[in-house]
N, C-alpha and C positions, 0 to 999 in steps of 0.2 A: 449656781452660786449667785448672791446678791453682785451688784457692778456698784463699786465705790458710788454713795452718794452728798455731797456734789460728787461729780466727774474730778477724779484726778487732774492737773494740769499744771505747768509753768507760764513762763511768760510767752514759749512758742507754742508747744504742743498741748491740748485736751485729749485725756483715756475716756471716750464714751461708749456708752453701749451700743452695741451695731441695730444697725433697724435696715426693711425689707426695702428701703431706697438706696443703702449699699449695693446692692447685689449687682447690678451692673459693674459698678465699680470694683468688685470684689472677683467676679470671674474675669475683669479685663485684666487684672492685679495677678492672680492667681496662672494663668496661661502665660503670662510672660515667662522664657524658659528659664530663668536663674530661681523662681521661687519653688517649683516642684522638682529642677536640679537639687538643692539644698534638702530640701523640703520632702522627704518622698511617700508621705501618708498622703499626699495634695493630686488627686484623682489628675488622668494625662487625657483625654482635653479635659479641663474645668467646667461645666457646667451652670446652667442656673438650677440646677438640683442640686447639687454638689452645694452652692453656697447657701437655699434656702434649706440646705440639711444643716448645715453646719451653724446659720440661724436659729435652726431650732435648737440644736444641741446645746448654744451657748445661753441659749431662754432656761432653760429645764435640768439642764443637771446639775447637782450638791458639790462635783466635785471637779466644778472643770469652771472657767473664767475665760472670754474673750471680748476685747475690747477693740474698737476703731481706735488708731491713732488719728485726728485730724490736727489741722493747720487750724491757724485764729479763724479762718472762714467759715470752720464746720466740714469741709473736706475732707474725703478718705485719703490720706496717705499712708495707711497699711493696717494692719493689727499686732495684736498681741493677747497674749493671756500664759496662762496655766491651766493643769492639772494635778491635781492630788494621785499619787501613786497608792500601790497596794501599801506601804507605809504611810500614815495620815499623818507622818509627822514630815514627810518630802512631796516638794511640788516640783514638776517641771515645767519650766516656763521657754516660752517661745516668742518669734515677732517673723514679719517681712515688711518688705516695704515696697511701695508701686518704684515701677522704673527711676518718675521723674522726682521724687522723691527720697530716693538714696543719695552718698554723699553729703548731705545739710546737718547730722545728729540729730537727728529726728528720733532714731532707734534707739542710742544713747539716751537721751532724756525721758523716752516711753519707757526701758528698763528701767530707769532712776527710779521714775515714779513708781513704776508699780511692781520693783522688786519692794522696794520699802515700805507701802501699804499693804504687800504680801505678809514679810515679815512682822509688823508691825499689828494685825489686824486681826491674822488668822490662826496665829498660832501654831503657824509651821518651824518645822526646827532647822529644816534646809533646803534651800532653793537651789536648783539647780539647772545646768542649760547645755546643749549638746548643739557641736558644730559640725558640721562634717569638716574635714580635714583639709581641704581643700578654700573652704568658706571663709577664707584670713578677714575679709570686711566684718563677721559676726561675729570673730573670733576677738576683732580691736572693740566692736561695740561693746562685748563682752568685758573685758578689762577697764575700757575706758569708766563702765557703770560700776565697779569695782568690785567685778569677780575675780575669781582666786580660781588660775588653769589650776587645774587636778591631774590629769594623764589625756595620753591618748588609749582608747579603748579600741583594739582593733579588731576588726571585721565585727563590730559591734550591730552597726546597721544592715537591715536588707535593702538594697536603693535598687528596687525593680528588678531584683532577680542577681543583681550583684553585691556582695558583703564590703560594708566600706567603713572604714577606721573614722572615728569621731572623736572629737575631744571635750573633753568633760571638764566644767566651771562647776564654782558652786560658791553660795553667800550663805553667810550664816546670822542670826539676830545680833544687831551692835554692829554688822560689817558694815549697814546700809548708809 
């Protein structure tokens, strides 16, 4: 899928496209243990395969979106994106953030953004975003950006061999 162009942004954070000088940045991000905690598609060590796959994926395919959040400097401070579900009228959308970058609303203002160029753009009918249950910090960024909690789904997730309850947001066009 095309990457917003210009680059989405506010007055703190730019949504750009990730490029192959991430990648350092992106497996240091990616093995710190809260994001593959949360996060359980995120290979256990991370690699620099693992991110120039995941490089490529976000080049190349129709129905998925991943974008660097940086700082005014051009810095990784984490990603973000979606995918389009077997429904092409729902996306799920995702983020993390490096260590020293959590805490500032960082996450909060990437969702902002690019829930509402989501809906806005693509002509999805519903965004959606899955927490694990445990995950309260993505849970607040979540509301903060102004998702609407749905349920907990339980034992929805497989988190490396264990079934784990997540909680289900979701935005709809005009909520953004």
């Amino acid at each position: 899928m095309t990457a917003p162009d210009p680059p989405l942004r506010d007055d703190t954070v730019v949504l750009r496209p990730m490029s192959d000088a991430d990648v350092p940045e992106i497996v240091r991000c990616c093995n710190d243990p809260l994001v593959p905690r949360f996060i359980p598609v995120i290979p256990v060590p991370y690699t620099r395969s693992d991110a120039h796959e995941y490089l490529e994926r976000s080049r190349t395919r129709d129905d998925e979106l991943n974008l660097a959040i940086s700082d005014a400097g051009g810095g990784l401070s984490g990603a973000i994106g979606f995918s389009i579900k077997a429904d092409p009228g729902v996306a799920e959308i995702g983020y993390w953030l490096a260590p020293e970058a959590r805490g500032r609303g960082l996450a909060t203002r990437a969702l902002r953004l690019l829930s509402a160029w989501t809906l806005r753009e693509t002509g999805i009918a519903r965004l959606q975003l899955q927490t694990d249950i445990d995950n309260l910090a993505s849970q607040a960024v979540a509301t903060r950006a102004g998702f609407t909690r749905e349920a907990v789904l339980r034992g929805y997730v497989d988190s490396r061999g264990t079934r784990r309850d997540s909680v289900m947001f979701s935005m709809l066009p005009g909520e953004s």
